[in-house]
Biopython code that builds the backbone (N, CA, C, O; Angstrom):
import numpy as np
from Bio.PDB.StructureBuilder import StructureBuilder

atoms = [
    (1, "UNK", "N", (93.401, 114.278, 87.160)),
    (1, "UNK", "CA", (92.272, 113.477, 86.718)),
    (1, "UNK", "C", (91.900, 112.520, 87.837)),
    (1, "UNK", "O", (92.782, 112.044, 88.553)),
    (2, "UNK", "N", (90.693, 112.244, 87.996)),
    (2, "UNK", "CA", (89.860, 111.412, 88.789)),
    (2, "UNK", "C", (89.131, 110.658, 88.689)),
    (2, "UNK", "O", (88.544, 110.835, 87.621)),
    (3, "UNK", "N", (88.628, 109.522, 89.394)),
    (3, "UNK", "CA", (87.504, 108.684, 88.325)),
    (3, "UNK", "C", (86.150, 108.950, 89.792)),
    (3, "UNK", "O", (85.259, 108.120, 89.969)),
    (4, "UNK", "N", (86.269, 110.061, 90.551)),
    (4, "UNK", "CA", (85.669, 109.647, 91.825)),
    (4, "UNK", "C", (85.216, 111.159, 91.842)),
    (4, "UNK", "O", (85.843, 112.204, 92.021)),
    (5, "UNK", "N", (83.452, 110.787, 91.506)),
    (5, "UNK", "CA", (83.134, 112.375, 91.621)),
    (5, "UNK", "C", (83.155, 113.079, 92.908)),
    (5, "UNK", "O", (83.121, 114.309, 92.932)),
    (6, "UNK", "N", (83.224, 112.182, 94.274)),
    (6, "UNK", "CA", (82.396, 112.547, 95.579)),
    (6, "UNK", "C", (83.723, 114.051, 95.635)),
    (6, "UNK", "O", (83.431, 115.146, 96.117)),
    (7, "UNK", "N", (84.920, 113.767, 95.117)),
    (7, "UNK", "CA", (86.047, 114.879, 95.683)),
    (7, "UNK", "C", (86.181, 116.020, 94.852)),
    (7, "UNK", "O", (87.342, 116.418, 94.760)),
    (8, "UNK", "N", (85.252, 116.719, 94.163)),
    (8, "UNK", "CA", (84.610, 118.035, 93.637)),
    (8, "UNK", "C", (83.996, 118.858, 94.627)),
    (8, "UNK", "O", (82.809, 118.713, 94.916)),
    (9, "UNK", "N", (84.528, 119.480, 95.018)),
    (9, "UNK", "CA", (83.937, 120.889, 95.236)),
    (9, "UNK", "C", (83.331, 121.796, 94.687)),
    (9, "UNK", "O", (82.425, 122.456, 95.196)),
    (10, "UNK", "N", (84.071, 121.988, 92.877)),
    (10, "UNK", "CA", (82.617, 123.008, 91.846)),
    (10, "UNK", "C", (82.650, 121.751, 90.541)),
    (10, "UNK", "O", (83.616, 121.094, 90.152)),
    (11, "UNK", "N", (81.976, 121.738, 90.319)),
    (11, "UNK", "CA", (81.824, 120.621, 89.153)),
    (11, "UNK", "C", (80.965, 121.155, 88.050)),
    (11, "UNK", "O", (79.949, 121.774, 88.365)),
    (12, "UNK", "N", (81.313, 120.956, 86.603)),
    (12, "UNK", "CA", (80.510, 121.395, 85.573)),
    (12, "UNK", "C", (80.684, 120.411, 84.449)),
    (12, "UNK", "O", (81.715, 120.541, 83.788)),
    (13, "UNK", "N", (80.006, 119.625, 84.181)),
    (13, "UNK", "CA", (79.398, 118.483, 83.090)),
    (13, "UNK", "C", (79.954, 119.232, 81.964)),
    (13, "UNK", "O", (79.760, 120.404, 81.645)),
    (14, "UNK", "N", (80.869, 118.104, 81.286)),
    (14, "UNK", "CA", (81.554, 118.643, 79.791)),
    (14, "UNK", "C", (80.149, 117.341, 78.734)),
    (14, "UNK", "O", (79.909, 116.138, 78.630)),
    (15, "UNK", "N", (79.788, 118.282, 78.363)),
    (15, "UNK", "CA", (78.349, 118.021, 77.204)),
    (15, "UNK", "C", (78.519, 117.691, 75.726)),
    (15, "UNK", "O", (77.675, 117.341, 74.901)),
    (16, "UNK", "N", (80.661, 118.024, 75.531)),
    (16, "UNK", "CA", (80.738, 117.609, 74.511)),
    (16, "UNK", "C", (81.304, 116.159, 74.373)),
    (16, "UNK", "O", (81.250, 115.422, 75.357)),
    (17, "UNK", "N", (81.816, 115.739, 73.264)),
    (17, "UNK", "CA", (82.628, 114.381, 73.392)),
    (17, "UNK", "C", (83.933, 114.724, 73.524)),
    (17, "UNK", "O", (84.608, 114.889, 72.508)),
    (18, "UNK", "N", (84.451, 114.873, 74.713)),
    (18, "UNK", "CA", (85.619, 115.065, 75.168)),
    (18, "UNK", "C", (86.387, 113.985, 75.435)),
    (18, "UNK", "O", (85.959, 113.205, 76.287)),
    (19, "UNK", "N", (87.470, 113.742, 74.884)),
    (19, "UNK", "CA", (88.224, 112.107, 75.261)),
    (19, "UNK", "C", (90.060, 112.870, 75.735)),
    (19, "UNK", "O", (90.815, 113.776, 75.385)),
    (20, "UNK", "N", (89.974, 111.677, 76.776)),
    (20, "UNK", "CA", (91.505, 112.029, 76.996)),
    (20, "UNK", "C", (92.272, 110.473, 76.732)),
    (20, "UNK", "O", (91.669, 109.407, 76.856)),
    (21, "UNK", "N", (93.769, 110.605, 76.334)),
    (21, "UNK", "CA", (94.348, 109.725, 76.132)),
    (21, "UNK", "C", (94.885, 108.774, 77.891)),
    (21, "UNK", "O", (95.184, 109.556, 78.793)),
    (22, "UNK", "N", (94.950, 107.568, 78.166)),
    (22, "UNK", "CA", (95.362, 107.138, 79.164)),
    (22, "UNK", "C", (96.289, 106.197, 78.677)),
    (22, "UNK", "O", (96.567, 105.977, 77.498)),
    (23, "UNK", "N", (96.914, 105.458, 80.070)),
    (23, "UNK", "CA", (97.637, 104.793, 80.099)),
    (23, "UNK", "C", (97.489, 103.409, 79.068)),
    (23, "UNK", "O", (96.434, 102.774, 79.111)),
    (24, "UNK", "N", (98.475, 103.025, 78.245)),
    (24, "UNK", "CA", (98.296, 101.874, 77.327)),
    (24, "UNK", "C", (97.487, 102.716, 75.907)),
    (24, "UNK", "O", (96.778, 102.108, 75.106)),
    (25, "UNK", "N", (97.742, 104.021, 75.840)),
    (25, "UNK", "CA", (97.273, 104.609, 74.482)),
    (25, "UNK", "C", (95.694, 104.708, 74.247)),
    (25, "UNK", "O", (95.205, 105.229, 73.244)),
    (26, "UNK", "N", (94.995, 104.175, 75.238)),
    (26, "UNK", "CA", (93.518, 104.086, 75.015)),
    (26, "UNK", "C", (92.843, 105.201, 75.719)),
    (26, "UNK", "O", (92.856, 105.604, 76.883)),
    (27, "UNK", "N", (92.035, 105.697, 74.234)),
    (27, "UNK", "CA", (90.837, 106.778, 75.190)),
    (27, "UNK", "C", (89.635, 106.492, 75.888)),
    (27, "UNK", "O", (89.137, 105.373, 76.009)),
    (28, "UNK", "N", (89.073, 107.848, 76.466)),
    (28, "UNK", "CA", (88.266, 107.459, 77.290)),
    (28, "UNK", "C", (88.303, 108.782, 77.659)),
    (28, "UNK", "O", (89.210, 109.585, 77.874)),
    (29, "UNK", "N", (86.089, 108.850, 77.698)),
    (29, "UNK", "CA", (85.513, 109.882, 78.058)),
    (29, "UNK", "C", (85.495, 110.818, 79.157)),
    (29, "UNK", "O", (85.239, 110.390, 80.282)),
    (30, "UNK", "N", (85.777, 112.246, 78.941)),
    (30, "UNK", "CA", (85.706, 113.503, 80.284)),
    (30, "UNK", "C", (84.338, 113.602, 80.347)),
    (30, "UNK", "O", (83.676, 113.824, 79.333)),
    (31, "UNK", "N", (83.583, 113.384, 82.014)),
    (31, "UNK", "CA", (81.958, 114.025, 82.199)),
    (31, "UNK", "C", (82.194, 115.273, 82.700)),
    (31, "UNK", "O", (81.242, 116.043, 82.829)),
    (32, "UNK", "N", (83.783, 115.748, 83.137)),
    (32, "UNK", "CA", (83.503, 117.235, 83.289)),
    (32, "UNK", "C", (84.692, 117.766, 84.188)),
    (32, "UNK", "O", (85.575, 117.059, 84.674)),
    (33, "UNK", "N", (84.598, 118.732, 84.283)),
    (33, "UNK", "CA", (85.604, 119.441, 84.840)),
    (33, "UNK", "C", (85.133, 120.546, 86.262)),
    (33, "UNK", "O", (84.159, 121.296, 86.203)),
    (34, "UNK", "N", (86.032, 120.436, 87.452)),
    (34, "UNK", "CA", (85.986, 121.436, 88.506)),
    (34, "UNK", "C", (86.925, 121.616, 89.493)),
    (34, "UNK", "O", (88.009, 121.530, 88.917)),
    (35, "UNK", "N", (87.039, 121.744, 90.234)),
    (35, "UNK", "CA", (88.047, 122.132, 91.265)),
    (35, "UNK", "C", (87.507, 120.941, 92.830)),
    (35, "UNK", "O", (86.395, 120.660, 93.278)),
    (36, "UNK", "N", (89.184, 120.451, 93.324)),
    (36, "UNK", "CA", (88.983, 119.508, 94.166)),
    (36, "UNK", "C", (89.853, 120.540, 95.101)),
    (36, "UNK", "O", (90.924, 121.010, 94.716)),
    (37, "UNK", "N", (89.131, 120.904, 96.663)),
    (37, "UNK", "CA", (89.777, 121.342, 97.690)),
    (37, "UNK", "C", (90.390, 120.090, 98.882)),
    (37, "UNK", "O", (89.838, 119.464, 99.786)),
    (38, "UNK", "N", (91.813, 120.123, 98.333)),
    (38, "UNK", "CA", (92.982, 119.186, 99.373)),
    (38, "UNK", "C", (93.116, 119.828, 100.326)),
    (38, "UNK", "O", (93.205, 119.015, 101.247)),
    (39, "UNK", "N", (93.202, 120.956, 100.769)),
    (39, "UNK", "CA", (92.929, 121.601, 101.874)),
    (39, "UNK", "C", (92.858, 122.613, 101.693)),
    (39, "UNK", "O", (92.554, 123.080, 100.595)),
    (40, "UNK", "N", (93.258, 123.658, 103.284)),
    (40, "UNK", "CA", (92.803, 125.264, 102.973)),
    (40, "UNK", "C", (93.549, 125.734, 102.559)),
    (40, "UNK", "O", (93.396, 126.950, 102.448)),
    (41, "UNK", "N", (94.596, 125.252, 102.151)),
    (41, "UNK", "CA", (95.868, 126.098, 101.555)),
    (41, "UNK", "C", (96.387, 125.441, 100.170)),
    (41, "UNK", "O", (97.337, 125.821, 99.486)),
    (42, "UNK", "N", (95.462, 124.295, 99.924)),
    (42, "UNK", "CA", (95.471, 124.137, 98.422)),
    (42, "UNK", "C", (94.211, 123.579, 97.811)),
    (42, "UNK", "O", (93.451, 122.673, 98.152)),
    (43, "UNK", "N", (94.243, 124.465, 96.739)),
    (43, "UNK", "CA", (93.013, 124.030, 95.763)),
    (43, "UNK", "C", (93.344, 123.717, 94.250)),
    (43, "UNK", "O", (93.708, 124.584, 93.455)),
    (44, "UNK", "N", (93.182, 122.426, 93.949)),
    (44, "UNK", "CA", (93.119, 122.057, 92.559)),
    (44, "UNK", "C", (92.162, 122.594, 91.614)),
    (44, "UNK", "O", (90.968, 122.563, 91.911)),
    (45, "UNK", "N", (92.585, 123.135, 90.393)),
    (45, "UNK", "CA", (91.671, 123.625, 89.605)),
    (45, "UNK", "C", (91.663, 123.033, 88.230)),
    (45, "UNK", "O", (92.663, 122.407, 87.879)),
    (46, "UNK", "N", (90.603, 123.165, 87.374)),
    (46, "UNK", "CA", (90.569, 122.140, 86.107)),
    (46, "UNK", "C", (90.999, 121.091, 86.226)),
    (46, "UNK", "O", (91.906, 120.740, 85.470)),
    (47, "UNK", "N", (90.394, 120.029, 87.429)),
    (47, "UNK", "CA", (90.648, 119.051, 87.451)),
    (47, "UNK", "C", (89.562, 117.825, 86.622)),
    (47, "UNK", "O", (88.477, 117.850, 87.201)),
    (48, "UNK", "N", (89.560, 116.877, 85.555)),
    (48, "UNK", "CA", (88.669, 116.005, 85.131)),
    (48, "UNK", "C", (88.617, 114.764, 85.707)),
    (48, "UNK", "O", (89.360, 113.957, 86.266)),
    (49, "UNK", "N", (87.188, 114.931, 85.288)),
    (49, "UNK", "CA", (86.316, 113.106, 85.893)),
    (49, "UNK", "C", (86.275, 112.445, 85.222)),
    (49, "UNK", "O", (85.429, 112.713, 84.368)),
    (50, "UNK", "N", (86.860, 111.441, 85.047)),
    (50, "UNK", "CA", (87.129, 110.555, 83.909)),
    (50, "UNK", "C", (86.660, 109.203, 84.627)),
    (50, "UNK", "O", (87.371, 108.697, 85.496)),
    (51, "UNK", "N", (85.391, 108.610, 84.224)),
    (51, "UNK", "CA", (84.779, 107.721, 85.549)),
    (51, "UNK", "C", (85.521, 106.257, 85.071)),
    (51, "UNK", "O", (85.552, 105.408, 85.962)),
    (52, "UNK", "N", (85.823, 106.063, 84.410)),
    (52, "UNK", "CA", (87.124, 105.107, 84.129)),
    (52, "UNK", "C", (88.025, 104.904, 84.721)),
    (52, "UNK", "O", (88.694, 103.875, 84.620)),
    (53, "UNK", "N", (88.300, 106.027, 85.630)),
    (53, "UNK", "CA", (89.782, 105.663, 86.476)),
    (53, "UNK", "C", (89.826, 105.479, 87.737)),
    (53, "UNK", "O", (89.264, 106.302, 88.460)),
    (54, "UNK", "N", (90.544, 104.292, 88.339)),
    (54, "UNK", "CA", (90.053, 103.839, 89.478)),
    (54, "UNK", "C", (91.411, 104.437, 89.968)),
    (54, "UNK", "O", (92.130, 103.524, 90.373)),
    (55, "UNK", "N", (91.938, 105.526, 90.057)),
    (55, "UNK", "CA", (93.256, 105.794, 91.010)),
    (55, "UNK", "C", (93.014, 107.470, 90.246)),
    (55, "UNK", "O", (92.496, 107.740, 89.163)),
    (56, "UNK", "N", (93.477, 108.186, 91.058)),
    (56, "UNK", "CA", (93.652, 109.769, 90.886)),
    (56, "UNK", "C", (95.401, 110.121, 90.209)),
    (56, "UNK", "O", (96.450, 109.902, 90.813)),
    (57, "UNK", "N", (95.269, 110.641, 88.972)),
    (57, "UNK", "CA", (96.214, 111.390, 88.650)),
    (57, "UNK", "C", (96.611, 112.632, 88.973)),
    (57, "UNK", "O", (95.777, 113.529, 88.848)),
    (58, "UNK", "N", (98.087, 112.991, 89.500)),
    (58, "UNK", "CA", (98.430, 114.399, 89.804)),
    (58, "UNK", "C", (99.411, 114.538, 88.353)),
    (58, "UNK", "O", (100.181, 113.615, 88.087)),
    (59, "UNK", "N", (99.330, 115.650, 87.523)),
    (59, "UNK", "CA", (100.234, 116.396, 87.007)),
    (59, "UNK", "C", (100.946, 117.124, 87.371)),
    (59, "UNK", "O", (100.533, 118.236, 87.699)),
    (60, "UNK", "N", (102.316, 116.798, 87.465)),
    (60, "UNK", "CA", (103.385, 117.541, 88.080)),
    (60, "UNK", "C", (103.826, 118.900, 87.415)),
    (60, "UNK", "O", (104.264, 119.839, 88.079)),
    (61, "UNK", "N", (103.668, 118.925, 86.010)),
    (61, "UNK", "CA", (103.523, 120.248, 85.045)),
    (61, "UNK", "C", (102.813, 121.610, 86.191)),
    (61, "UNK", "O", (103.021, 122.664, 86.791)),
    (62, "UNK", "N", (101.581, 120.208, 85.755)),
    (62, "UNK", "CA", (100.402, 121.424, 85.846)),
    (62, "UNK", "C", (100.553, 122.057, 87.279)),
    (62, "UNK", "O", (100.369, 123.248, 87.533)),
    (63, "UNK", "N", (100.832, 121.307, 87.970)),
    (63, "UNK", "CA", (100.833, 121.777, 89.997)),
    (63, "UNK", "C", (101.970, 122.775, 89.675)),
    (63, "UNK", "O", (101.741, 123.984, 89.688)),
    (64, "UNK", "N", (102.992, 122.359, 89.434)),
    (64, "UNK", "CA", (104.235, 123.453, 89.111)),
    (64, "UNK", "C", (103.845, 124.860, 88.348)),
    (64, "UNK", "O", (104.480, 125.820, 88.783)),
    (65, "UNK", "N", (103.115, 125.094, 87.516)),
    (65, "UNK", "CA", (102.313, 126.090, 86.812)),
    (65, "UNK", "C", (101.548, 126.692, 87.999)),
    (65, "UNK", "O", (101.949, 127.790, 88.386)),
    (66, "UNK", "N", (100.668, 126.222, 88.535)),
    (66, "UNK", "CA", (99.715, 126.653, 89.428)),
    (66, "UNK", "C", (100.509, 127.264, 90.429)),
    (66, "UNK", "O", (100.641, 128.488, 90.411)),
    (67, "UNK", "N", (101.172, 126.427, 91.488)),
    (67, "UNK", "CA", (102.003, 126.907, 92.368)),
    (67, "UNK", "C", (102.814, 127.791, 91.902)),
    (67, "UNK", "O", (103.357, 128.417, 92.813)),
    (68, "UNK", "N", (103.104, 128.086, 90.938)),
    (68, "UNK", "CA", (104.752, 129.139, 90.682)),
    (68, "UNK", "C", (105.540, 128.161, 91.164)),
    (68, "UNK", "O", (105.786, 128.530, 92.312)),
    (69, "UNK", "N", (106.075, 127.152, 90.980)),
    (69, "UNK", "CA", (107.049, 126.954, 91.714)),
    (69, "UNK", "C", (108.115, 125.931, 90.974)),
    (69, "UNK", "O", (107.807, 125.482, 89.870)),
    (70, "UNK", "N", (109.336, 125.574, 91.572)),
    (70, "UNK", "CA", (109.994, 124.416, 90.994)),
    (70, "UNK", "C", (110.014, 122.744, 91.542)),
    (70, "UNK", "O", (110.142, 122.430, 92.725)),
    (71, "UNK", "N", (109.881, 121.925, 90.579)),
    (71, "UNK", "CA", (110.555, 120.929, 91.346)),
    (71, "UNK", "C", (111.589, 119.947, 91.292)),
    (71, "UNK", "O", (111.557, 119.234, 90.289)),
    (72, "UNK", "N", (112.344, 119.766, 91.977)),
    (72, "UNK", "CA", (113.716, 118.670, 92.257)),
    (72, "UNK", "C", (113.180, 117.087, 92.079)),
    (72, "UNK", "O", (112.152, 116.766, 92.674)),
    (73, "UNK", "N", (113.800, 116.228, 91.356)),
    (73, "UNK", "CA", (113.677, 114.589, 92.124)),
    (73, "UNK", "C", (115.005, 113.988, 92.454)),
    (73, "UNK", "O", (115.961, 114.218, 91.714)),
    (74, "UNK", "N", (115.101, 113.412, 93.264)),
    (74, "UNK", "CA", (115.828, 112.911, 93.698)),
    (74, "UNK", "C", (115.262, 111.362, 94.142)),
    (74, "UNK", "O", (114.108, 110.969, 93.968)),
    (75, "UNK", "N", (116.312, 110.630, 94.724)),
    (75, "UNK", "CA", (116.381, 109.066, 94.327)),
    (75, "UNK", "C", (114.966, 108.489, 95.480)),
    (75, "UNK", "O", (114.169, 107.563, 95.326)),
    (76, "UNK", "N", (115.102, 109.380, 96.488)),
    (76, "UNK", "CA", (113.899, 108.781, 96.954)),
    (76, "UNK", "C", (112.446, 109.938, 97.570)),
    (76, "UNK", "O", (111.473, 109.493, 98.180)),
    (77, "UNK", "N", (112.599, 111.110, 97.294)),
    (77, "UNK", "CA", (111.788, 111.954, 97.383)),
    (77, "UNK", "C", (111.530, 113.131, 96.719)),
    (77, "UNK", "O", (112.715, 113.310, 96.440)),
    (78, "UNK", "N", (111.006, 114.048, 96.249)),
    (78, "UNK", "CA", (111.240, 115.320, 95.534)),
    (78, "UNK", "C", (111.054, 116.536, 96.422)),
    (78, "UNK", "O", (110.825, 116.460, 97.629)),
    (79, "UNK", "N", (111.154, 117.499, 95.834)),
    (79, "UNK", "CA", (111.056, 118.866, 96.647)),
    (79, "UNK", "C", (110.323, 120.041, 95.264)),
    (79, "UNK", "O", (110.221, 120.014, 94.038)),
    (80, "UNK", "N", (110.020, 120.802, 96.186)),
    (80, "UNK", "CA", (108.777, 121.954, 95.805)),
    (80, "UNK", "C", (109.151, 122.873, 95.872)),
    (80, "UNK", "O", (108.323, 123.234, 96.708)),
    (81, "UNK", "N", (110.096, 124.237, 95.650)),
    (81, "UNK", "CA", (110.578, 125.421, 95.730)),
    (81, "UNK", "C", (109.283, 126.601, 95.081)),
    (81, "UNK", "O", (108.648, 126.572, 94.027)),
    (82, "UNK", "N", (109.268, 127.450, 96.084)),
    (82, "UNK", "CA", (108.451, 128.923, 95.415)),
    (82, "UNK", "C", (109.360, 129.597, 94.715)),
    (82, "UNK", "O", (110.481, 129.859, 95.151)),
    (83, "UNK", "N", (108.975, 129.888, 93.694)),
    (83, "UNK", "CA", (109.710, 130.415, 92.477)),
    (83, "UNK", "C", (110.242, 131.956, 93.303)),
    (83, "UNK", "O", (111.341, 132.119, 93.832)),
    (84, "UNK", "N", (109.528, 132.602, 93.254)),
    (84, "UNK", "CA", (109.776, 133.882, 94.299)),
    (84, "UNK", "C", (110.538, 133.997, 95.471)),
    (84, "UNK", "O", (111.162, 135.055, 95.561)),
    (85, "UNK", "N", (110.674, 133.088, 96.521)),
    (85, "UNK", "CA", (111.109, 133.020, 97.578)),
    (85, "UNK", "C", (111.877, 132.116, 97.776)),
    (85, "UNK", "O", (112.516, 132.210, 98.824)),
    (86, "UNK", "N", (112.115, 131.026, 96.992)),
    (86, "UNK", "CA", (112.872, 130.089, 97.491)),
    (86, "UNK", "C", (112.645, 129.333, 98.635)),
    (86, "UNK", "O", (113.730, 128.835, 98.937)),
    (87, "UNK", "N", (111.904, 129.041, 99.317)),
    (87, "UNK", "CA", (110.938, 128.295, 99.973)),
    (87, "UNK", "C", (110.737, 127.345, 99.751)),
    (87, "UNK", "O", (110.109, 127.157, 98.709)),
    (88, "UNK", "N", (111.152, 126.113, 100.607)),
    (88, "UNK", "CA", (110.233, 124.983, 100.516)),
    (88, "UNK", "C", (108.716, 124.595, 100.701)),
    (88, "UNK", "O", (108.113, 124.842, 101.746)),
    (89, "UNK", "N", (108.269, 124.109, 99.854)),
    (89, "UNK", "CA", (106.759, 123.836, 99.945)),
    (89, "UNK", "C", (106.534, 121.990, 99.940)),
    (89, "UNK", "O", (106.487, 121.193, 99.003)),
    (90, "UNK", "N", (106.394, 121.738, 101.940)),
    (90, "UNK", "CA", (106.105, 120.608, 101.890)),
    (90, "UNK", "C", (105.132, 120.269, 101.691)),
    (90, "UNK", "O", (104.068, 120.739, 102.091)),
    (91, "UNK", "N", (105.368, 119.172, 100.873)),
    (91, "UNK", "CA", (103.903, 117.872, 100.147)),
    (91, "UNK", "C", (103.886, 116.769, 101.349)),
    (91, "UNK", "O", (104.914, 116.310, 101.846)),
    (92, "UNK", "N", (102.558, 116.413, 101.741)),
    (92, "UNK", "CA", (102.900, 115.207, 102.382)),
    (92, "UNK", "C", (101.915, 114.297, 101.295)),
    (92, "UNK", "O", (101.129, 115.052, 100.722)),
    (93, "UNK", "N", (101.796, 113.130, 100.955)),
    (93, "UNK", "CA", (101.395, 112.255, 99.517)),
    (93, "UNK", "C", (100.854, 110.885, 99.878)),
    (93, "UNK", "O", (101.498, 109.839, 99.959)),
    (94, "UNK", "N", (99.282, 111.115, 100.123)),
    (94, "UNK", "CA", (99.289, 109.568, 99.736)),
    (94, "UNK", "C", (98.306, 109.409, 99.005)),
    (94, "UNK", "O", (97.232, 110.003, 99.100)),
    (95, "UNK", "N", (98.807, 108.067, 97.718)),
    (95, "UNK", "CA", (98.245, 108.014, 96.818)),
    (95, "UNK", "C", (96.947, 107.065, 96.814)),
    (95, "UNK", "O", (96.961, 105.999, 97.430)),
    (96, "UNK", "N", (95.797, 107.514, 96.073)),
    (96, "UNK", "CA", (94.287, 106.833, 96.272)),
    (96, "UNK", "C", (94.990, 105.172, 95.638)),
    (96, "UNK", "O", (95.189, 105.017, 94.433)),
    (97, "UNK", "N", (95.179, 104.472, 96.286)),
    (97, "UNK", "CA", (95.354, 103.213, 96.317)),
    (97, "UNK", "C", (94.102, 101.914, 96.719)),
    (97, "UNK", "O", (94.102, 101.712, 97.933)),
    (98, "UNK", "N", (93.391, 101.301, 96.190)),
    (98, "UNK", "CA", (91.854, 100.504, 96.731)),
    (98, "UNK", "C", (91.060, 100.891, 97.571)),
    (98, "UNK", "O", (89.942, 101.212, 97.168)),
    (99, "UNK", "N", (91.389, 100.996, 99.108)),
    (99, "UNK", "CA", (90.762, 101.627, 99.976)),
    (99, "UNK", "C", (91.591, 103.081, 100.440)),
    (99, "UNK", "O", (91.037, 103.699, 101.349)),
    (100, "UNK", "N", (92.462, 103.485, 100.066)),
    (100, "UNK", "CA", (93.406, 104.631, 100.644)),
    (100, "UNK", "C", (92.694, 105.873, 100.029)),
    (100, "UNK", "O", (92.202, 105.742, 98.908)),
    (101, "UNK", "N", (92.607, 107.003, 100.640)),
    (101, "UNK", "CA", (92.193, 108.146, 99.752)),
    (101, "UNK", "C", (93.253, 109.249, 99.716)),
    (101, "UNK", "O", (93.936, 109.474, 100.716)),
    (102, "UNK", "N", (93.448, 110.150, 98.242)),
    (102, "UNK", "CA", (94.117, 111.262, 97.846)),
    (102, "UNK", "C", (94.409, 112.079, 99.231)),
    (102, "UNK", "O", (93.471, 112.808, 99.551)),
    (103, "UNK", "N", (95.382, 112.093, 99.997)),
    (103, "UNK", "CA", (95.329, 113.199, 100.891)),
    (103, "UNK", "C", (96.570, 114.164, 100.334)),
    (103, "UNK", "O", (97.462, 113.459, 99.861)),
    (104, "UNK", "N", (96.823, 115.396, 100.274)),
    (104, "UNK", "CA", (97.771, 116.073, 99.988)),
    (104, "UNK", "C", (98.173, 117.351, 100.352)),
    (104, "UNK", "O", (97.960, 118.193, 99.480)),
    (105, "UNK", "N", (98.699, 117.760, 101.395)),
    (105, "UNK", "CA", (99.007, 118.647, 102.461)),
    (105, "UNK", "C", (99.989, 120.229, 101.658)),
    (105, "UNK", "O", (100.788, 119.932, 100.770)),
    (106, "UNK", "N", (99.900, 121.235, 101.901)),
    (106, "UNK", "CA", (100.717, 121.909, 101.279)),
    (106, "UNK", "C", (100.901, 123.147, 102.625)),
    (106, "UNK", "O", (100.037, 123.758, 103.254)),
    (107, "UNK", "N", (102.696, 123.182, 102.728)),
    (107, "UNK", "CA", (102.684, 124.222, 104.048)),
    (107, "UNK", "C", (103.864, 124.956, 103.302)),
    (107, "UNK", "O", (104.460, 124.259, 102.481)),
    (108, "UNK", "N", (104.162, 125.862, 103.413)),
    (108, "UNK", "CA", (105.397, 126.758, 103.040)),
    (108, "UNK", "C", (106.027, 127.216, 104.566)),
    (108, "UNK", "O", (105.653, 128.030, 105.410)),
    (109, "UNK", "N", (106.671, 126.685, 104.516)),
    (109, "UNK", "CA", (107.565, 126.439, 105.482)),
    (109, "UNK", "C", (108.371, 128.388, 105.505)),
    (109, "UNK", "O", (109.252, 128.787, 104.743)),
    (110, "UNK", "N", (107.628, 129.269, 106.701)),
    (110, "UNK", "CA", (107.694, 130.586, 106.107)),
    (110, "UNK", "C", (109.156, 131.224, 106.965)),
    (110, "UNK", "O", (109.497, 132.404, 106.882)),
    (111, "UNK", "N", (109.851, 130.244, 107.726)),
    (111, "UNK", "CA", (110.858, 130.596, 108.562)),
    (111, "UNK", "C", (112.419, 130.095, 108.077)),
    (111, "UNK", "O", (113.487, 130.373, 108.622)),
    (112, "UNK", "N", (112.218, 129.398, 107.060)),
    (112, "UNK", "CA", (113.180, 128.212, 106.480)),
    (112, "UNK", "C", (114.226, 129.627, 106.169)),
    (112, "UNK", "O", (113.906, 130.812, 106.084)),
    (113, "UNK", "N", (115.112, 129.197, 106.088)),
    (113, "UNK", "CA", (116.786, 129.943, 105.366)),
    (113, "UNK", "C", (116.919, 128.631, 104.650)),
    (113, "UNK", "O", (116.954, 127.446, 104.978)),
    (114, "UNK", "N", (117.009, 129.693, 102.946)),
    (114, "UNK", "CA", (117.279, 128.786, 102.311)),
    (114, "UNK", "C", (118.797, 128.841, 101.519)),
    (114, "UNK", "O", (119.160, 127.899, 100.814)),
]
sb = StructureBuilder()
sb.init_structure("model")
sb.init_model(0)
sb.init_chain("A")
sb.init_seg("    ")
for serial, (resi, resn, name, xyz) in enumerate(atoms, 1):
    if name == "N":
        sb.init_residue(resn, " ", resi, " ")
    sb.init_atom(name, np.array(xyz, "f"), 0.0, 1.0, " ", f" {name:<3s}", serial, name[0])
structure = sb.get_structure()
């Protein structure tokens, strides 16, 4: 979820009254749904605009679904495994913070022994 239309790439206006739940239990309206390209080797899909939100949500579910893949946390970083290969899939992360913007890198590291 996003509150920042400029980072859509396909965008399609939800026309119904669509509400999602946020932080502190309070809803608040979806204008729509599309896909945000983080780079060439990753593309977010069914992502919503929720013009209410001044910081970008990642779902860790949902990326894990998309990617095939698993993930680890640990005390000060996590890790990304391809379900298939066992592969690390580095994230590099920084979060849309006031002036900072969403950047989010994805490489599969294709030489790794894992």
């Amino acid at each position: 979820m996003t509150g920042n239309p400029s980072l859509f790439h396909t965008f399609t206006p939800c026309f119904i009254n669509f509400m999602v739940k946020i932080a502190g239990g309070s809803l608040t309206k979806v204008a729509g749904v599309g896909s945000v390209i983080l780079s060439e080797d990753l593309i977010l899909k069914s992502v919503l605009l929720v013009p209410s939100l001044d910081c970008n949500l990642l779902s860790v579910s949902k990326l894990t679904r998309d990617l095939t893949c698993v993930t680890n946390f640990f005390t000060m970083h996590c890790e990304f495994r391809d379900l298939e290969s066992e592969r690390m899939i580095d994230f590099s992360i920084k979060i849309e913070l006031f002036d900072m913007f969403l950047s989010l890198r994805i490489v599969v590291l294709k030489d790794q022994i894992v």
